[in-house]
C-alpha positions in Angstrom: 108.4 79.3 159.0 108.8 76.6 156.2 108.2 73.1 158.1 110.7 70.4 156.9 110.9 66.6 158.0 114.4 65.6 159.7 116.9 63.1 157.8 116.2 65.6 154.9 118.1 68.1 152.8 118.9 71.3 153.6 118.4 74.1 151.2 119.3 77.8 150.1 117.2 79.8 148.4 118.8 83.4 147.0 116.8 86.4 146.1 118.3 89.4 144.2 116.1 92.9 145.1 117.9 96.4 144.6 121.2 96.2 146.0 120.7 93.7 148.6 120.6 89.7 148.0 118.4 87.6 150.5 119.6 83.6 151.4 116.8 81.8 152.5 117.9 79.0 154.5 115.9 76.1 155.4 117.6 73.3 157.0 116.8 69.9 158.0 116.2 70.3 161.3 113.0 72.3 160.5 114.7 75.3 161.4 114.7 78.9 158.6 116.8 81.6 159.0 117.7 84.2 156.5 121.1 86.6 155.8 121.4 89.3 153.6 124.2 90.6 152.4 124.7 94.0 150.5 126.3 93.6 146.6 129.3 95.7 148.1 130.0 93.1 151.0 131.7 89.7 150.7 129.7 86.5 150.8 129.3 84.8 154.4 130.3 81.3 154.2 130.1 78.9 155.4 126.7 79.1 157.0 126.0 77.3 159.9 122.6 76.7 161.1 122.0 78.1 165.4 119.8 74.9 166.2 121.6 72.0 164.7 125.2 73.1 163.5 125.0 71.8 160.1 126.9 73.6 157.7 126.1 71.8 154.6 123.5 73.4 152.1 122.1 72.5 148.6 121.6 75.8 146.3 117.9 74.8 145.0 118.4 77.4 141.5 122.0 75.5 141.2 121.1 72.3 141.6 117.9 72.4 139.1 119.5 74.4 136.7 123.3 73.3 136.2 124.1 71.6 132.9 127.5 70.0 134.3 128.3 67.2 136.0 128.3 67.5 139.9 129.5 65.9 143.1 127.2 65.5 145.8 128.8 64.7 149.2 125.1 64.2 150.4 121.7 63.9 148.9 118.5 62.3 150.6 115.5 61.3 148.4 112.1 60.6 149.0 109.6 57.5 148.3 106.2 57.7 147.8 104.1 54.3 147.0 100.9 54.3 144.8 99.0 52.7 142.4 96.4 54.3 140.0 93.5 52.0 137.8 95.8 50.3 135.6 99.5 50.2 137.3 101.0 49.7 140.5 103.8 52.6 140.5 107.2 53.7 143.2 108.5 57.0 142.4 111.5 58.5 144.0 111.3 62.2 144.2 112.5 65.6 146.0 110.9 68.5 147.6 113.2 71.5 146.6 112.4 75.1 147.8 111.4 77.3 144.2 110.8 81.3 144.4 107.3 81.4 143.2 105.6 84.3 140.7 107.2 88.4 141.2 106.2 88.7 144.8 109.0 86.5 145.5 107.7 83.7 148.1 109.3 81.0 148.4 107.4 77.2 147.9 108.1 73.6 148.0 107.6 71.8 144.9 108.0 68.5 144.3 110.3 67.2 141.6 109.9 63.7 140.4 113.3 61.9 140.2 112.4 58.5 139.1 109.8 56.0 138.9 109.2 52.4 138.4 105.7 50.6 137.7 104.0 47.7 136.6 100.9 47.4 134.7 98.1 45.8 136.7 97.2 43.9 133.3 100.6 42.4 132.5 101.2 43.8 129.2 104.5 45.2 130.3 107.8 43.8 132.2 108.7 46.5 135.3 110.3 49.7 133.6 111.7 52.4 135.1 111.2 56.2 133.9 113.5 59.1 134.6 111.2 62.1 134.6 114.2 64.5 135.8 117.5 65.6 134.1 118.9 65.2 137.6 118.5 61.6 138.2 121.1 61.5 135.3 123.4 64.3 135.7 124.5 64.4 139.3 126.5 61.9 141.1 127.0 61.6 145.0 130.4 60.3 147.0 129.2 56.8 148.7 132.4 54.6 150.6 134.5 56.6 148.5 133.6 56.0 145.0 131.8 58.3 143.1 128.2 56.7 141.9 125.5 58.2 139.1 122.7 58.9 140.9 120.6 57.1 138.4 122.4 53.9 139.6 122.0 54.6 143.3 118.1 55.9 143.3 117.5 52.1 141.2 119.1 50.4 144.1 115.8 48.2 146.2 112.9 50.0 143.9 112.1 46.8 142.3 112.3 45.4 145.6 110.1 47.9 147.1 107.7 48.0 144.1 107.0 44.1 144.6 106.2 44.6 148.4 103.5 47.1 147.6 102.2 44.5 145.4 101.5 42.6 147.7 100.1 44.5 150.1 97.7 45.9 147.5 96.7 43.0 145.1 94.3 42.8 142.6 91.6 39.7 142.4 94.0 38.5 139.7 96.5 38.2 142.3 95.0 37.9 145.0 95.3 33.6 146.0 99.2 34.5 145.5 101.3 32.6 148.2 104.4 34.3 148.5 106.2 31.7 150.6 106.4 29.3 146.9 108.4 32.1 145.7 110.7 33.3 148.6 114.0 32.2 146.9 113.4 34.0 143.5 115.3 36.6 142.4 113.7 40.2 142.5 113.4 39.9 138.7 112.0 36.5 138.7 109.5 37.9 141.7 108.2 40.3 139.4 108.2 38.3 136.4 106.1 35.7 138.0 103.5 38.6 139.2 104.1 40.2 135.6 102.7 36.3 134.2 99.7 35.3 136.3 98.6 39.1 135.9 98.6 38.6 132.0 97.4 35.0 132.5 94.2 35.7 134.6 92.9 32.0 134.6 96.1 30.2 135.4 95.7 30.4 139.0 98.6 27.5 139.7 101.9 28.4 140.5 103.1 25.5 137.8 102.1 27.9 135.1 105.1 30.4 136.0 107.4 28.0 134.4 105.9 27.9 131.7 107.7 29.5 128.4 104.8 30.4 126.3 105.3 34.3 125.0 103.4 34.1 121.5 100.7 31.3 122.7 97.4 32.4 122.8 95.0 30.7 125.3 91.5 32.0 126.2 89.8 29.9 128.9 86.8 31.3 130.7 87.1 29.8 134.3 90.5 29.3 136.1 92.5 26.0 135.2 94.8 23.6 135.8 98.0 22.4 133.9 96.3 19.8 132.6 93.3 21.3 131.2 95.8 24.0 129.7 97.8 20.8 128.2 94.4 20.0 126.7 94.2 23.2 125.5 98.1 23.2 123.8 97.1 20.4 122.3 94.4 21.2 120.2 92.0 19.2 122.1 92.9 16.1 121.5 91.6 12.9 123.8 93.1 10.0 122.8 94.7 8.1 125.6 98.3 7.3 123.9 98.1 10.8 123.3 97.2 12.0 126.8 99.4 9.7 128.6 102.7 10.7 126.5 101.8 14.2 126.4 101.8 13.8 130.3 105.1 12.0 130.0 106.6 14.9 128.3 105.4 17.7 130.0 107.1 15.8 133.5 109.9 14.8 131.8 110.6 18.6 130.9 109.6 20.2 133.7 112.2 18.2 135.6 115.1 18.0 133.5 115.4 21.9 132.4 112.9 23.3 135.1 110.5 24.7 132.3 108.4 23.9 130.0 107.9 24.9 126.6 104.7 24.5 124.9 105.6 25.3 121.0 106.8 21.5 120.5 103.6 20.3 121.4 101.1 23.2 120.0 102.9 22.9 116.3 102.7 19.0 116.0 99.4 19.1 117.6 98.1 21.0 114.8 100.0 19.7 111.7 100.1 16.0 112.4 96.7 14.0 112.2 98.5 10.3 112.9 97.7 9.6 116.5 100.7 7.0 116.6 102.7 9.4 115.0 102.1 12.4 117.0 102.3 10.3 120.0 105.9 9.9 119.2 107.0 13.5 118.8 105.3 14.1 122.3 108.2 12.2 123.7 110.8 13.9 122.0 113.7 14.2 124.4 113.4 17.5 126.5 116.3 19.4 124.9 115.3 18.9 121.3 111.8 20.1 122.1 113.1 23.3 123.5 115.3 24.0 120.9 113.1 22.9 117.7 110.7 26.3 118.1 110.8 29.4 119.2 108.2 32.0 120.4 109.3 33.7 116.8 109.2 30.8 114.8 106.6 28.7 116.0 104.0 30.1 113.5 106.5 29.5 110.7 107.0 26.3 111.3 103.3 25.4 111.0 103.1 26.9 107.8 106.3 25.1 107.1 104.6 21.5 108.0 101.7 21.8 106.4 103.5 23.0 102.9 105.7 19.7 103.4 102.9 17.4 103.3 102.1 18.6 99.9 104.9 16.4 98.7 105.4 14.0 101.7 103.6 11.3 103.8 103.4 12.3 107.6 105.3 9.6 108.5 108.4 11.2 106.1 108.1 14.5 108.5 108.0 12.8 111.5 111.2 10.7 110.7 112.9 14.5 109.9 111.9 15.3 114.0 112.6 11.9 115.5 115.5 10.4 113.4 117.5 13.2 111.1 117.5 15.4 113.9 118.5 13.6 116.7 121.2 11.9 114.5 124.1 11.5 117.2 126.5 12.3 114.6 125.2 15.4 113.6 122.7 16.5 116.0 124.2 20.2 116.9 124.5 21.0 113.1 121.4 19.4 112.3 119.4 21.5 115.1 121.6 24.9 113.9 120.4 23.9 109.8 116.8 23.3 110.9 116.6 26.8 112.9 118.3 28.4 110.1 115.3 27.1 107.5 112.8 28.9 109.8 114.8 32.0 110.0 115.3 32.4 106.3 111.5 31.7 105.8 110.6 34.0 108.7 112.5 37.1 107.4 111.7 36.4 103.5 107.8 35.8 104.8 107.1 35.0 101.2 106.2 31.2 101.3 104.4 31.8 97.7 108.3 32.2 96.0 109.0 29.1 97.9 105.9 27.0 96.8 106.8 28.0 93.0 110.1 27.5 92.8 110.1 24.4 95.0 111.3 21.0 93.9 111.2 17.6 96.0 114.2 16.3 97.6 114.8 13.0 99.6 113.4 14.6 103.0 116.5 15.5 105.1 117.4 18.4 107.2 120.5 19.3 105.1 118.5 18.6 101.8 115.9 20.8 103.3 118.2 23.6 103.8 119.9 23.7 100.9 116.5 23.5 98.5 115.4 26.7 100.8 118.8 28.7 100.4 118.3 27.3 96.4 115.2 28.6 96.0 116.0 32.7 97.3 119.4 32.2 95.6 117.1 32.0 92.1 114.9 34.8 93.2 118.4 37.1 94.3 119.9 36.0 90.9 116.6 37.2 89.3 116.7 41.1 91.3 120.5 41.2 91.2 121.6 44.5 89.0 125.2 43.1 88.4 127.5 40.1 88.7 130.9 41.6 90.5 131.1 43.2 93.3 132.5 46.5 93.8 134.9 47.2 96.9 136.4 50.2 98.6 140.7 49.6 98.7 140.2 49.5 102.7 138.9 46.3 102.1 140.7 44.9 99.6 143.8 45.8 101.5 142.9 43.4 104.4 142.7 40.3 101.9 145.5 38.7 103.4 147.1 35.5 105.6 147.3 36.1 108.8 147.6 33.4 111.9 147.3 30.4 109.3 144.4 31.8 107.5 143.5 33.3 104.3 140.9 36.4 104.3 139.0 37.5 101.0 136.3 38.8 99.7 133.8 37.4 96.9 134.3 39.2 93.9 131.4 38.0 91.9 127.5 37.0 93.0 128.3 33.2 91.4 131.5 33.3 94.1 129.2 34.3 97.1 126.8 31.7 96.0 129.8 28.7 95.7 130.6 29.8 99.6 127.0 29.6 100.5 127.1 26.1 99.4 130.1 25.1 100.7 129.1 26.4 104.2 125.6 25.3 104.1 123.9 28.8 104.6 122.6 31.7 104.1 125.3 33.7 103.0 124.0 34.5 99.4 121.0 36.2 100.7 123.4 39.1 101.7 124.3 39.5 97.9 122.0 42.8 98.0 123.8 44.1 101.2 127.1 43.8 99.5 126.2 45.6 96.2 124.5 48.4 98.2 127.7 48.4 100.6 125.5 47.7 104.1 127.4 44.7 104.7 130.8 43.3 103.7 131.5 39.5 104.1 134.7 37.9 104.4 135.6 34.1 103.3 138.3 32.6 105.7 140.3 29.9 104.0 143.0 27.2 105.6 145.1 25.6 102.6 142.9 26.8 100.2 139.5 25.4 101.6 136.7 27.4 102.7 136.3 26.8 106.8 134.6 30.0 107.5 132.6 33.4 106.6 132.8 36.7 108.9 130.5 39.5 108.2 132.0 43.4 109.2 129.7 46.3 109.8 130.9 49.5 110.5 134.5 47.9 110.7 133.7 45.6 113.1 133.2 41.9 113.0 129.2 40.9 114.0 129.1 37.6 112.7 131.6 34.6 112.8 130.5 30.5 111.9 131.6 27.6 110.5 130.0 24.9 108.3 126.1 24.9 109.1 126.2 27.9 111.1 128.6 26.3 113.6 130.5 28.5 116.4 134.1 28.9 116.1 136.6 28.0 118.3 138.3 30.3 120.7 141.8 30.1 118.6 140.3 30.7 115.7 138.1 33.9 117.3 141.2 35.2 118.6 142.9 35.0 115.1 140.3 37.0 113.3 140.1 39.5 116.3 144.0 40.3 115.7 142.9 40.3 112.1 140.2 42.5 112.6 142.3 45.0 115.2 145.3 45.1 112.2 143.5 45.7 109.3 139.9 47.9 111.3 141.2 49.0 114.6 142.2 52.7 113.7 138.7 53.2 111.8 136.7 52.3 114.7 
């Protein structure tokens, strides 16, 4: 008799011999019966098992072998908890009765549903692998609504997965006190493991908040913030600099709950002036989030040190403290300033820059328009022809609609006049047009240039204003209706 553990499925398992097919039965209960029935005779069903009385019974070829989707009434899974050298891993599975080799026996085999892990290194956020078809194809009948089993076997593995954690920690891990952490999220749980596992010698709990992806900081004994603030900061020891470093880092921490070292790691390495430097330390909270990226921090020292080629230290500074923060202008000021690292980020060519660069009073709007100057020359140098060529689908959507006027630049010199007017980018996508990957759309109100949309696919993916500014809701809802009139039956 096949064993079986209760609260589990019950199965049926058909052999064909001769004339005479054999149902092997093996319920939940534990209890295995068979019934044979001649090819001549009618099926007997429903079967109900003589112990229990259940009468409901998975086909184990049917259910591992059927390409459609199915309906499950009722399906019970497994859990198993492990952890091998380098991962900590949950796996959902089943134990489905197989016929094995020509003798016929039937055998349990175990068929792995889905699993979750997390590398005991921290290279890797939690991910969760489907190693079975049928994770994804079936769906089971739960308060009636019918669920994908996928969704239903994710429910609590996370959860589960940081439990065993904890029970099983590595010395990484191990001075870990779960009581700091009780109100987190599961995700935040498991990103905070995921951090001090990458992060071996930041053994204080301080550290999870800090936003650092990118930063590379080798220490070889455990240490505190402030020896890792030491550390941000290029080792620097002079008290202003200590004390407003200090100042910041608090100041941070309190008003957006994190803190984010790129601020302080860029200036730290690009401006000598200890007064200077000083100053950007105290840079309000929100501009030193928002001034550099994990992407673009790298960027931006190359950026700095190329500046002070042509200007003093106390010019650049000004740029970060003044310009910037210009009450006026701030947002656009922030959105032109991200936009000069972009462009040099994607073109990674700082050498066309260099050669083509001329000095300009030092300004974040002067800035960006010498960088979108100096591409436009090398575009205008590569560009085959001066019109562009359109398909009449496009064309026929140059129209007013909701106030508006749409077109579409007919010539490289156009594209360039919009770029200006808008303070952007736009030119670089002068290529994209001519080799029809993207198609950008001016949108004018009484005969001035307000915006620029970019379509792919017949869709609009971009949409901004002057500087790269968002768009308000009315005027989003007039170029969706646009979009929908002139796209909607090609999508």
């Amino acid at each position: 008799m096949l064993s079986r553990c209760k609260d589990q499925n019950s199965w049926v398992v058909s052999l064909q011999r001769d004339n005479i097919t054999t149902h092997h039965y093996m319920c939940q209960c534990a209890y295995t019966f068979t019934l044979q029935i001649q090819r001549d005779e009618a099926e007997k069903f429903p079967v109900v098992c003589p112990m229990c009385g259940n009468d409901y019974f998975l086909d184990s070829e049917a259910f591992t072998a059927n390409n459609g989707v199915i309906v499950y009434k009722c399906f019970q899974w497994e859990t198993e908890e492990y952890q091998t050298e380098d991962s900590w891993c949950i796996t959902r599975f089943i134990t489905i009765p197989k016929v094995s080799g020509s003798g016929g026996r039937v055998r349990w085999v175990k068929e792995r549903l889905m699993t979750v892990k997390l590398n005991k290194d921290g290279s890797k956020e939690p991910t969760i692998h489907k190693y079975s078809h049928i994770a994804s194809k079936y769906y089971l009948v739960q308060e009636n609504r019918v669920v994908p089993l996928h969704k239903v076997l994710r429910i609590g593995i996370k959860e589960r997965l940081y439990r065993y954690i904890l029970k099983h920690p590595t010395e990484t891990i191990m001075w870990f006190n779960k009581s700091k952490i009780a109100t987190f999220s599961i995700k935040e749980k498991l990103r905070y493991v995921q951090f001090f596992l990458a992060h071996p010698m930041f053994q204080w709990h301080s550290f999870f908040f800090w936003k650092m992806e990118g930063v590379c900081l080798d220490f070889p004994k455990p240490v505190t913030p402030k020896e890792a603030l030491h550390s941000i900061t290029n080792g620097r020891k002079e008290k202003i600099l200590r004390k407003n470093l200090y100042q910041g880092y608090a100041d941070m921490m309190q008003q957006t709950g994190y803190y984010y070292p790129y601020s302080d790691y860029v200036f730290s390495r690009t401006i000598d002036n200890v007064d200077l430097l000083a100053k950007l330390f105290l840079l309000p909270p929100a501009i030193k989030q928002a001034l550099f990226e994990a992407d673009t921090y790298s960027t931006a020292m190359v950026l700095i040190r190329f500046l002070k080629r042509y200007y003093s230290q106390k010019q650049i500074v000004k740029l970060f403290v003044h310009d910037i923060q210009d009450d006026t202008s701030q947002d656009s000021n922030m959105r032109l300033f991200e936009d000069c690292l972009r462009m040099l980020q994607v073109r990674r060519d700082i050498n066309t820059f260099e050669r083509e660069f001329t000095k300009v009073k030092l300004t974040v709007q002067n800035l960006h328009d010498e960088i979108v100057r100096v591409y436009q020359i090398r575009s205008y140098r590569k560009a085959t022809k001066e019109k562009f060529d359109y398909e009449p689908i496009y064309l026929s959507a140059c129209q007013h609609y909701g106030g508006l006027e749409f077109r579409l630049p007919l010539t490289v010199r156009e594209l360039d006049a919009w770029s200006k007017t808008l303070h952007n980018c736009m030119f670089s996508y002068a290529k994209r047009i001519h080799q029809r990957q993207a198609i950008i759309y001016g949108i004018f109100q009484e005969g001035e240039l307000k915006y620029a949309i970019e379509l792919r696919c017949f869709k609009v993916v971009q949409a901004k204003g002057i500087a790269n500014a968002v768009l308000s809701e009315t005027v989003m809802e007039i170029i969706g209706g646009w979009e929908s009139q002139y796209f909607g039956i090609y999508r």
